[in-house]
Structure formats: C-alpha cells, structure tokens
C-alpha positions in Angstrom: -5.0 -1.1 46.9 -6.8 -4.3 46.9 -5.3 -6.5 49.6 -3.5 -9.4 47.1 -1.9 -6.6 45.7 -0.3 -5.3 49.1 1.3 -8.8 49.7 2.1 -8.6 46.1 4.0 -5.4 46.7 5.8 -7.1 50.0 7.3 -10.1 47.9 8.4 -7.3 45.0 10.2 -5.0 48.1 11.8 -8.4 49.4 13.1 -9.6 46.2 13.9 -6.1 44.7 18.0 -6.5 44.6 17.2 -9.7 42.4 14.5 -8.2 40.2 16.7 -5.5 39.3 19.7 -7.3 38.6 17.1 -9.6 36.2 15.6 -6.9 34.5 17.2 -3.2 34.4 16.9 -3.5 30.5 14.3 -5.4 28.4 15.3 -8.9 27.4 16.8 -10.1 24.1 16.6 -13.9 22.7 14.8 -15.9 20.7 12.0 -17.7 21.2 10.4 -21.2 19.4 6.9 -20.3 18.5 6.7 -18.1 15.1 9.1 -20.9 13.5 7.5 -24.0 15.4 4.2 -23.2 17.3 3.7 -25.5 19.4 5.5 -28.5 17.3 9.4 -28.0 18.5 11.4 -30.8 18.3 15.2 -32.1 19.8 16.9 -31.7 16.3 15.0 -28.3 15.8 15.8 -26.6 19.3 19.5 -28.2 18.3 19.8 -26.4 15.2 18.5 -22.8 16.3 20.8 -22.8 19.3 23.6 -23.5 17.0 22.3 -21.0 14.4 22.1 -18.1 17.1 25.3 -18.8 17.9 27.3 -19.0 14.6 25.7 -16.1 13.3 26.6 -13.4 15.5 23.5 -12.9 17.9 25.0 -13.6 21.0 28.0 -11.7 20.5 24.7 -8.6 19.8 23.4 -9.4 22.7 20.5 -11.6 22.6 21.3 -13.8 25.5 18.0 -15.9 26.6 16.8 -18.8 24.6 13.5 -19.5 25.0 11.5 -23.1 24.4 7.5 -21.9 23.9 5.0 -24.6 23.8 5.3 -27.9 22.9 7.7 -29.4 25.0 5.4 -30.4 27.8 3.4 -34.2 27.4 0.7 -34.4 25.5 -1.5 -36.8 27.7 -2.0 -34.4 30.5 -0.2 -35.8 32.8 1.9 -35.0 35.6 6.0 -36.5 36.2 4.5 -39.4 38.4 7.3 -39.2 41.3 8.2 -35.3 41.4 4.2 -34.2 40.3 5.7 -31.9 37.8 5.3 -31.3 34.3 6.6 -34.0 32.3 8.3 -33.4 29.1 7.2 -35.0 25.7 9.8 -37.7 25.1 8.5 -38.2 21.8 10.1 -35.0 20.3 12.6 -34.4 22.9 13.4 -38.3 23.1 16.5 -37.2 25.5 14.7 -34.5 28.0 15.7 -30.7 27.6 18.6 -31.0 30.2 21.2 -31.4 26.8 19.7 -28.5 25.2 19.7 -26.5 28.4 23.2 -27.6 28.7 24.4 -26.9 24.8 22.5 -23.5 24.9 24.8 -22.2 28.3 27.7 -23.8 26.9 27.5 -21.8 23.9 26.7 -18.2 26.6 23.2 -18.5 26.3 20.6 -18.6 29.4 17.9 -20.7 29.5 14.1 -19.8 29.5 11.0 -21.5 29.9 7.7 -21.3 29.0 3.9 -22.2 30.9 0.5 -21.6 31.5 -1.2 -20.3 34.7 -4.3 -22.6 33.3 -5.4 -26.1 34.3 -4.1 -26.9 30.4 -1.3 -24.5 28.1 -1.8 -22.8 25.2 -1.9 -25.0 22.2 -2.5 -25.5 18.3 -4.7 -28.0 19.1 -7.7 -27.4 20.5 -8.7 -28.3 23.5 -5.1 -28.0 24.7 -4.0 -32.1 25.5 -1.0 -30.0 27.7 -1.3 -29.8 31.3 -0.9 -26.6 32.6 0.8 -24.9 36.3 -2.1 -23.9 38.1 -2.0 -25.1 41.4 1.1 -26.5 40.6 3.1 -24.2 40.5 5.7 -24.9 43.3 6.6 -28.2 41.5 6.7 -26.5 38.4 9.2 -23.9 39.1 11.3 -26.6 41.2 11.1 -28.6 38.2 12.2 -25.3 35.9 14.7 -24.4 38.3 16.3 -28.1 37.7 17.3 -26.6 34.0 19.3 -24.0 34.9 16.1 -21.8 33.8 16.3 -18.4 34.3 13.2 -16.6 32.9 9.6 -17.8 32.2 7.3 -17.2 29.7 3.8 -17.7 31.5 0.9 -18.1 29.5 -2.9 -17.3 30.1 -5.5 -20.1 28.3 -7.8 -22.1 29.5 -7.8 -20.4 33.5 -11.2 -21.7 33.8 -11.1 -25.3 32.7 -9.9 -27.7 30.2 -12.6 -27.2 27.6 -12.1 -25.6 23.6 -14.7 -23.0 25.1 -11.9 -22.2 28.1 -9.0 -21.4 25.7 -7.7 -17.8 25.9 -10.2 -15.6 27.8 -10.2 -12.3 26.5 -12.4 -10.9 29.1 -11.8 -8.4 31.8 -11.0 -11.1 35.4 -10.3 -10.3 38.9 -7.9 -13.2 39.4 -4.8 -12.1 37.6 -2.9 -11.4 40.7 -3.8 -14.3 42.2 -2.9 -17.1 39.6 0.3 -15.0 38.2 1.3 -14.4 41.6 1.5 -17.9 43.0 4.2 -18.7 39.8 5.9 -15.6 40.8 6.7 -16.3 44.3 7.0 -19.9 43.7 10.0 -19.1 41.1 11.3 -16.1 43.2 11.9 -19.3 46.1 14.1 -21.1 43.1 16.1 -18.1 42.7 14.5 -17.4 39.0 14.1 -13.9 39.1 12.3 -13.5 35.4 8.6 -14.0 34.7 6.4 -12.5 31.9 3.2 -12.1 32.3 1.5 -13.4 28.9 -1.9 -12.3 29.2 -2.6 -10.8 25.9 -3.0 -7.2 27.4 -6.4 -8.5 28.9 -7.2 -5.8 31.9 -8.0 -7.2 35.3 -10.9 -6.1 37.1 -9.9 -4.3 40.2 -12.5 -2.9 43.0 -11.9 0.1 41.6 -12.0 -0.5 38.2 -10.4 -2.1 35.0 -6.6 -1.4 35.2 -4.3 -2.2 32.2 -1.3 -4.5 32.5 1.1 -1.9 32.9 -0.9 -1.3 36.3 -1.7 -4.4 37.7 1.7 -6.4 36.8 4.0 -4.2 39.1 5.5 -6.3 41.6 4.6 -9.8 39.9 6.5 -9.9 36.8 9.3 -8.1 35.6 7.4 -7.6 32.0 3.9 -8.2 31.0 2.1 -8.8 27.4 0.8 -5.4 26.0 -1.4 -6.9 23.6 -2.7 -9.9 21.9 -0.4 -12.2 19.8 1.7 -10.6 16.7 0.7 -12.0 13.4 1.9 -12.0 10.0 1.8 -8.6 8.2 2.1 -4.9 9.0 -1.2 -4.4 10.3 -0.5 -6.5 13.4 2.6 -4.6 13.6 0.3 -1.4 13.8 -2.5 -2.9 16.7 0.2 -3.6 18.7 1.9 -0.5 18.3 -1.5 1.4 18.7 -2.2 -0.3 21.9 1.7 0.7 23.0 0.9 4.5 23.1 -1.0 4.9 26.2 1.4 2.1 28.1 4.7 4.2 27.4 2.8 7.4 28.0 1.6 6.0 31.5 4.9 6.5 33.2 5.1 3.1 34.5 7.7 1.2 31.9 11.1 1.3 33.1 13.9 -1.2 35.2 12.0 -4.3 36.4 8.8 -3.5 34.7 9.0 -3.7 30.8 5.9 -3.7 28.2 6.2 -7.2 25.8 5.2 -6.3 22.6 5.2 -9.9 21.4 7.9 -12.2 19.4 9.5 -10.4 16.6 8.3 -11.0 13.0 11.7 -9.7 11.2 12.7 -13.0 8.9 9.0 -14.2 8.3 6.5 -13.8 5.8 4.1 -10.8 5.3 5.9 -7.7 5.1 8.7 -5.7 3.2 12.1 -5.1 4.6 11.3 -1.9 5.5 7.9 -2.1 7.3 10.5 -4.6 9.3 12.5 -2.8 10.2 10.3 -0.1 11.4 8.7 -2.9 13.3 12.4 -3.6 14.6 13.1 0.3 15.1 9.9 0.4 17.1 9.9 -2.7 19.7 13.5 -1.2 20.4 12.6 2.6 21.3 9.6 1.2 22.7 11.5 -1.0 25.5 10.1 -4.2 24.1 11.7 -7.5 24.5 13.4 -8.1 21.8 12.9 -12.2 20.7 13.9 -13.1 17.6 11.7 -16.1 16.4 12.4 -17.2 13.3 14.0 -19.9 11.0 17.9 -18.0 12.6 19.7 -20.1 9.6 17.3 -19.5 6.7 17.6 -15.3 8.2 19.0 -13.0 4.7 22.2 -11.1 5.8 19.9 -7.8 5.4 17.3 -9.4 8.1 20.3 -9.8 10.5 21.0 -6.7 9.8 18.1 -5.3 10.9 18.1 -7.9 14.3 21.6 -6.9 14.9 21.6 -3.0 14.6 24.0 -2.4 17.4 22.5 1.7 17.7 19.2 0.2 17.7 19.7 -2.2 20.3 21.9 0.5 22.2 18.8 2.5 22.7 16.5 -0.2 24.1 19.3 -1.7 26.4 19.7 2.4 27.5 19.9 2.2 31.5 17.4 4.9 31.9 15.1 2.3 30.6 12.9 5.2 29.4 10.3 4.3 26.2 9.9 6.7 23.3 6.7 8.5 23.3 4.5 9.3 20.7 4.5 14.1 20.0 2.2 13.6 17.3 0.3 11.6 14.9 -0.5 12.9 11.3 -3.3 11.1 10.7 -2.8 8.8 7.6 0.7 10.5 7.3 3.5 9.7 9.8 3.7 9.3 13.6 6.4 11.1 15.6 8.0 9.9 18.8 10.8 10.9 21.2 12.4 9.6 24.1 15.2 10.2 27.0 18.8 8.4 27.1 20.6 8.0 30.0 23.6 10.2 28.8 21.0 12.9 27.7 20.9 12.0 24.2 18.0 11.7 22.9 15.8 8.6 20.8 13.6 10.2 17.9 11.6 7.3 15.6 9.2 9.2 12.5 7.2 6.2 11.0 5.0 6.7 7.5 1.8 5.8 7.7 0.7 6.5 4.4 2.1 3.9 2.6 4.1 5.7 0.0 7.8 5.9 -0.9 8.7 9.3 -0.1 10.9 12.4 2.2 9.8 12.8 5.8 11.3 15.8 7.7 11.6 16.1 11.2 11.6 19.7 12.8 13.6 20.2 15.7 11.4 22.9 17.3 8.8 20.3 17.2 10.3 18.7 20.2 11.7 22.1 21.7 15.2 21.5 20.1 16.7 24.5 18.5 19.9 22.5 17.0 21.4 18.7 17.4 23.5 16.5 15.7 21.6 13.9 14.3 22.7 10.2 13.6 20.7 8.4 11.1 20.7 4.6 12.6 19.9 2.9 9.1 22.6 4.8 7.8 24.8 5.6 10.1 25.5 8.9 8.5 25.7 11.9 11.0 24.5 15.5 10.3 25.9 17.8 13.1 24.6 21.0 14.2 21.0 21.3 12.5 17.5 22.0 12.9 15.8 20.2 10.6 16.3 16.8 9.6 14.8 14.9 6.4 15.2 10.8 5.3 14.0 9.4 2.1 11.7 6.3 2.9 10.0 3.5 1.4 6.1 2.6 2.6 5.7 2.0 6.2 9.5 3.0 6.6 11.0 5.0 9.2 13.6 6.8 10.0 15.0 5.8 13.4 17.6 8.6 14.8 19.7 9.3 17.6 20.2 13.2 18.8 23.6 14.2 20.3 25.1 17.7 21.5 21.5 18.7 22.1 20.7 22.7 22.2 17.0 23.5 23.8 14.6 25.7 23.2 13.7 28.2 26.3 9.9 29.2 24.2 6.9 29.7 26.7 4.5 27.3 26.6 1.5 28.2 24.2 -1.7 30.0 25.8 -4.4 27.3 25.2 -7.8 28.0 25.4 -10.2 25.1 26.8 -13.7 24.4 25.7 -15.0 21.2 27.6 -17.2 19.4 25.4 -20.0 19.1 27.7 -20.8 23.4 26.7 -21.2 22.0 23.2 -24.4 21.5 21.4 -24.8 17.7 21.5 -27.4 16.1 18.5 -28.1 13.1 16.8 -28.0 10.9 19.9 -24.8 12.4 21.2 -24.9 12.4 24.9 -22.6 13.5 28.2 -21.5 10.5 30.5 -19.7 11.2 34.1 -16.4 10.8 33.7 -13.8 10.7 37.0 -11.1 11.6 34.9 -12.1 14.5 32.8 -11.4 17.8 33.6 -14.9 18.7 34.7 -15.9 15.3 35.5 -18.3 15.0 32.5 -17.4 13.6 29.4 -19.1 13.3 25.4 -19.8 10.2 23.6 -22.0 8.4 21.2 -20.3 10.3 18.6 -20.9 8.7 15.6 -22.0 5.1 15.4 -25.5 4.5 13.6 -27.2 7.3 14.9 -24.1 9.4 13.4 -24.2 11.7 17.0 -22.3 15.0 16.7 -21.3 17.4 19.2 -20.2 21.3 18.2 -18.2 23.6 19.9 -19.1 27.2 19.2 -18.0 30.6 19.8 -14.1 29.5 19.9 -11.7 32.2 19.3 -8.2 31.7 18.3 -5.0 33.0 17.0 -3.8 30.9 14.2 -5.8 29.5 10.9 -3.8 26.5 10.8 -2.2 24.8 14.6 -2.2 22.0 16.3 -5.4 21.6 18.5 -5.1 19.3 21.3 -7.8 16.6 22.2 -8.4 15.2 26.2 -10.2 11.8 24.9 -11.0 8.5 26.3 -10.8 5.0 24.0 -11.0 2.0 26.2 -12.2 -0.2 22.8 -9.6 -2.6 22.9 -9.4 -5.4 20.3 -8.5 -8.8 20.7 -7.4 -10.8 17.6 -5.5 -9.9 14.6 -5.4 -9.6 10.6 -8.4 -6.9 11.2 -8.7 -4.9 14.2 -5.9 -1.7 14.6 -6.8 0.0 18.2 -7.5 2.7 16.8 -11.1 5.1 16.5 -11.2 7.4 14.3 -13.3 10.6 14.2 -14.4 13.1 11.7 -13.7 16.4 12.7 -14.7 19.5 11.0 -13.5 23.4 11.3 -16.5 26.3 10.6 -18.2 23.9 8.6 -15.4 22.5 6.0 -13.8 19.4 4.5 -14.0 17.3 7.5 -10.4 15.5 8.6 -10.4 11.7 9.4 -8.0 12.0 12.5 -6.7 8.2 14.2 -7.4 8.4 18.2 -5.6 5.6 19.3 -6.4 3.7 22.3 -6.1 5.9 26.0 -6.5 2.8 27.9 -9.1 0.3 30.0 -11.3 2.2 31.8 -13.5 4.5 30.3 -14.5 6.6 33.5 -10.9 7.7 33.7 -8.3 6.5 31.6 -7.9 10.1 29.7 -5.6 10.6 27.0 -4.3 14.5 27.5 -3.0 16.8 24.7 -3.4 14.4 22.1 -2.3 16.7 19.2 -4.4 16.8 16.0 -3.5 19.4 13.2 -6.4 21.6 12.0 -6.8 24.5 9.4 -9.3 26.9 8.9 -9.8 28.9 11.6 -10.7 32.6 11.6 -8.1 34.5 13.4 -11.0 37.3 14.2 -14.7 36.2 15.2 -15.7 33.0 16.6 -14.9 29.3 15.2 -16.7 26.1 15.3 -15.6 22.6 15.3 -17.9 19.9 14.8 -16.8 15.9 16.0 -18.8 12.8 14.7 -17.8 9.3 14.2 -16.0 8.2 10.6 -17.9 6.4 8.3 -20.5 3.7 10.4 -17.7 3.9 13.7 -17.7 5.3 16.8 -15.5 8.3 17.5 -14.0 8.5 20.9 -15.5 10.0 23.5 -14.5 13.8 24.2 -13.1 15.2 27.5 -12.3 18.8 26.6 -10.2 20.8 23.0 -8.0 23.7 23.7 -6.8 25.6 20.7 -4.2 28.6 20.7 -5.4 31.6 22.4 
C-alpha cells in the first residue's frame, strides 16, 4: 500500500462512526447543473428549492440540495479577509446563506460543490473560477459556515489555469493527495460527505492503474464511475457499461458508493421508457440518486419515475449491495441480480435491442426454482412461479423485486478450461504476460487492422447450444460522450459457422490483471461427439478483448 494511502486509511478508521452515519445508503437530491450548468442564479436556486418541496420529493426521500458550479466569483479571486472562496454577488446578489437557510427550513440539507484544481470546472473555457487547491482548509471552514453537509469535488484544471489544463483524462499519481487534503480538511468541520468527481480517471499507483472504486476507500464516501452523463440513451449505456466491473468488484457498499452521474429523467433525448430504465438502473446499481432538472416543468409521469418508492426502496436497502450483471445477450437484453437485506432479492432485465417486445426471465437462471415476483412499474405481483415475462417498449426494462424465495440445490456445471495461450494464434495475434490470468499469459491483438485470430481446437463438450464462459481483460476506457459505449466487441465463431458479435464490456484499468471471470456468452453449434473449434477476432475494423482462458460444459 503506497504510504499516502496508509495515512489515508488512519483518517477513514478515525472518522469511521461519522462516515457511516453519512453514508450507509447512497445519496438522493438534486443537483443545479443539467438545468443550469454553470449559470445558477438567486431566483433560480429559489425556485427549485421550492419546487422539490411542493412536489413531493422530500417527503420520497431526496434530502440534499446541491448548488454545482457557478456560484463561486468569476474574477479569481479569493474572500480578501477569510482567503476563501468568494461567492458571485452578481447572481447570488444576497450570498447563499438564505438559500442555505430556505432549503433546511423546508427539511433539506445543504451541499456544496468544488474543484481540487487551481480553477473549477466551467462552461467557459479557461475556467475564470478559482478553485480549492491548496486551499482547502479555508474552503471547507468557509463550506462549513452554510450549514453544508456534503461536497461535490470536482477534478479540472489540477495542473494549471490554462484551456489546455481543463479536465485531465489521463491516468495521475496525485489523486490521493489533492482529494485527500479536502477530505480531512472537511472531516475537521464535521462534514462527513465528499464525492470524488473525477470522471472515473484511474490513478496511477506503484503497482499499477487502480480504478476509483480502489483508490477512493477511505477519502470519500462516493466517487465518479465515469465521465459526465449526456443527453440520450447512449450515455445512459457507457456509463452503465463502465458500472459492470465496479459492482462486480466487491467494493461498493456503506460509506463507499459508485456516482453514476446527475440523473437525466425530465430532460431531452430519450423516451420515457429508456428513462426509466436509466432510473431502474442508477437505483439497483447503488447510484446517487440527483435529480437535475427543470423540478416544476417535471410531467406527473417523470415524477413518477423519480418517485418510485419500490425503486428507491432497493437502492436505500441497508445491505447496500449493487445488482450485478448474470448475463448479457448480446444486442438482446442484459440480466442483473442483486441481494436485499431482508433476503429478498433485486432482479433488473434491460432490452438492448431496441424493439417493443416480451422479455422473460427464468428463475433457474439465477438458481431460483420458485418466487413471488413484484413487478415495480406495475406493482402487480405474481406469487409462487418460475418464470416471469413483461411486455416492454425499446430500451425498456422490467425492474422486479423477488419475495418468499425457493433455491435451487443443482451442482455447479463441470467446465472444461482451454487457456487461450494452447490456441493457434495468426494474423498478428500474439500472447502478452498477464499477472491476473489463470496461467499468467494472456491473448490479444485480436482483431484490429491486421484482423488477428486466435482458435481453440480439439474442445469437446456436452451441449450444442450453452452458455460458454469468457476470462477477458478490457481496460479501453472512453472518456467523452455522444460516441464511445465501453464496450469491445468480438466476433466469435463455433466449427467454422455464422460468427456471433458478442459485447465484452469493460473488466477494468489495468490490463496485466484486471480480469473479468465467467463472463457468460451464449453459443450454438457444437458437436456433442468429436472435437469443436472456436475461432475469436475483432468485429468489423475493432479490437476484440484480450483472452485469458473459455471453458465450455464438460
């Protein structure tokens, strides 16, 4: 453990009792910047305060309101008597202290928002806003003056106040270091919530690149899994790509949630229903959930949505436990499952082919044999079964809770393991060490302009058609939006035949050991006597992921 980090882990231990208390579940609010960016003003913060309020979303449970940028002065400069950050009179012409006040009076707890830069995120570029570092003491005095209670800290220009310094999306090794300082400084205020808003950049540990959901524990109590949300579905689906390997890690629960940015429900650029599978999935996922958004202007079916009290049962459960994803049909529908406190269980099926149609879930599939099974769009219940199937409409879901729960007792499967380095590799295809892999070697190159292939031979097996499971690695992280969806895809072939285009979503950072294990792809045409072949290249012009090791049925 790199030394920062161990006096990191001192100030978490110390200040555990009020960490917990902060954050056991994932926070609810709203926050300024999809309605306002980084233009808020008095009569504007006035008016959503009120509008949370009158319509119902404190009462649901979304108790922090949260100012994003824009309320700091826009001449770089500091309070000139305190040395803190001074507020922009011209749009908040009386301070924030009557909005702090109005939003507590109404049940509300203040939240903040900075940057650990020399300037804060801004629409203008370069940012005119001073940021906290070196600062931060002042600062979180200054915060702590508000009645603030949880911080949104931000990550541009770390390196100076230049257009070239805003937002670094590369790899740094002083993460702990400049999010720390903020973090112990507001810990000595007694405000015991920070999140980490880097984007979901990795920091660059001796011993490699570590994700967020690594290097955050013990100075936040939530970090940023990816970049910004924008308008549309397909930012909906990065982020949610990039999710995967962060609630399969083990590391998400009480005092350490994954932020899968501001919530677009309300705004431009989808249908209801990919919103409220957006909704459905921030929720199982242990997101915060921040409503941001014009609150007044919201349609009583968008509150809805926001104020699904089974929904937001789930991700305010006290086990604190994210769903994670059983299987992804590629270009089809995802399946995810996770633990309740009480036993129940969460169970979200997303379409991901775009289509109105009827998705069925099959119990067995998640080693139920019977349940009863609450629909939480519907609220209808159907008690006692095995198989469940919901009519939806493209990019819908079907978001279900599972009660009275009988198990399955079934073996596991036999699985035969073929590591990929025993397979013929061509076409610039080539074996890499790997510290994570099963036999320490890995494949990749697969695909890309040289189209490199690697076949596995002489595999037998006892089903045509199964699931085959995939060890992989996919560190390729994108940064950005409107065009990238973490995702690499792969062609993947069985004794020669119509070759499937299978999604790998992303395993993590590091590519020397951040494996994704038992990643289940479904596969037909396997010969249930002789030998098989499968054959893995890239799709199209891309990369495929690199290959640990594939284990079929025995």
């Amino acid at each position: 453990m790199d030394s920062i980090k161990k006096i990191l882990y001192i100030v978490q231990v110390v200040h555990f009792a009020t960490v917990q208390a902060f954050g056991n579940t994932p926070v609810m609010g709203y926050n300024s910047y999809n309605q306002l960016a980084c233009s808020p003003n008095e009569s504007q913060i006035t008016d959503a305060i009120n509008a949370m309020a009158s319509r119902g979303f404190l009462a649901a449970g979304y108790e922090y309101f949260q100012v994003d940028c824009g309320w700091a002065s826009r001449d770089d400069t500091r309070n000139a008597t305190t040395g803190a950050l001074k507020i922009n009179t011209n749009w908040f012409p009386n301070g924030l202290q009557p909005l702090s006040n109005l939003a507590r009076s109404k049940g509300f707890k203040w939240s903040m928002y900075s940057d650990a830069g020399v300037r804060m995120c801004d629409t203008t570029s370069p940012s005119p806003v001073a940021g906290s570092l070196g600062d931060e003491t002042v600062d979180a005095e200054f915060f702590a003056s508000l009645n603030t209670e949880y911080l949104k800290y931000d990550n541009c220009y770390a390196d100076g106040p230049t257009a070239a310094d805003n937002a670094p999306k590369t790899a740094r090794t002083d993460f702990p270091t400049r999010f720390g300082a903020m973090w112990t400084a507001l810990q000595k205020v007694g405000i015991s919530g920070m999140l980490v808003c880097q984007w979901g950049v990795p920091y660059s540990a001796s011993s490699g690149l570590e994700g967020p959901n690594q290097w955050t524990g013990g100075l936040s109590t939530s970090f940023r899994v990816s970049d910004d949300i924008a308008s549309g579905f397909i930012n909906v689906y990065r982020i949610y790509n990039q999710a995967i390997h962060v609630a399969k890690s083990g590391l998400i629960g009480p005092g350490h949630y994954g932020d899968m940015d501001l919530l677009e429900v309300g705004n431009a650029g989808m249908t209801s229903d990919e919103q409220a599978t957006h909704f459905a999935a921030w929720a199982m996922l242990k997101s915060a959930l921040m409503v941001s958004t014009n609150v007044a202007a919201l349609s009583d079916s968008a509150v809805a949505v926001l104020q699904n009290a089974d929904l937001i049962a789930i991700n305010q459960d006290s086990a604190g436990k994210p769903v994670t994803l059983v299987q992804r049909w590629s270009q089809d529908h995802d399946l995810w499952v996770g633990d309740l406190a009480n036993g129940d269980k969460a169970v979200l099926v997303v379409d991901l082919s775009d289509t109105a149609r009827t998705l069925t879930v099959n119990l067995s599939a998640l080693n139920i044999s019977s349940a009863n099974v609450k629909n939480l769009w519907t609220g209808a219940t159907s008690t006692g079964v095995s198989t469940y199937s919901g009519s939806v409409k493209a990019h819908g879901s079907l978001a279900l809770r599972l009660s009275d729960i009988t198990s399955t007792t079934a073996a596991a499967p036999k699985i035969t393991w073929i590591e990929a380095e025993t397979g013929t590799l061509a076409s610039g295809a080539a074996t890499a060490s790997c510290s994570g892999c099963s036999g320490g070697t890995k494949v990749g190159n697969l695909g890309g302009s040289s189209d490199g292939k690697l076949t596995l031979s002489n595999i037998v097996t006892s089903q045509a058609t199964q699931s085959v499971r995939f060890d992989y690695v996919n560190g390729d992280v994108s940064f950005g939006w409107g065009t990238t969806y973490n995702e690499r895809h792969a062609s993947i072939s069985v004794n020669g035949g119509a070759a499937a285009n299978i999604s790998f979503p992303l395993s993590g950072y590091n590519w020397d050991k951040d494996v994704y294990k038992s990643y289940l792809v479904q596969l037909s045409g396997f010969k249930t006597s002789g030998t098989n072949t499968i054959t893995i290249s890239g799709s199209g012009s891309g990369y495929a992921p690199d290959i640990d090791r594939v284990g079929v049925l025995a």
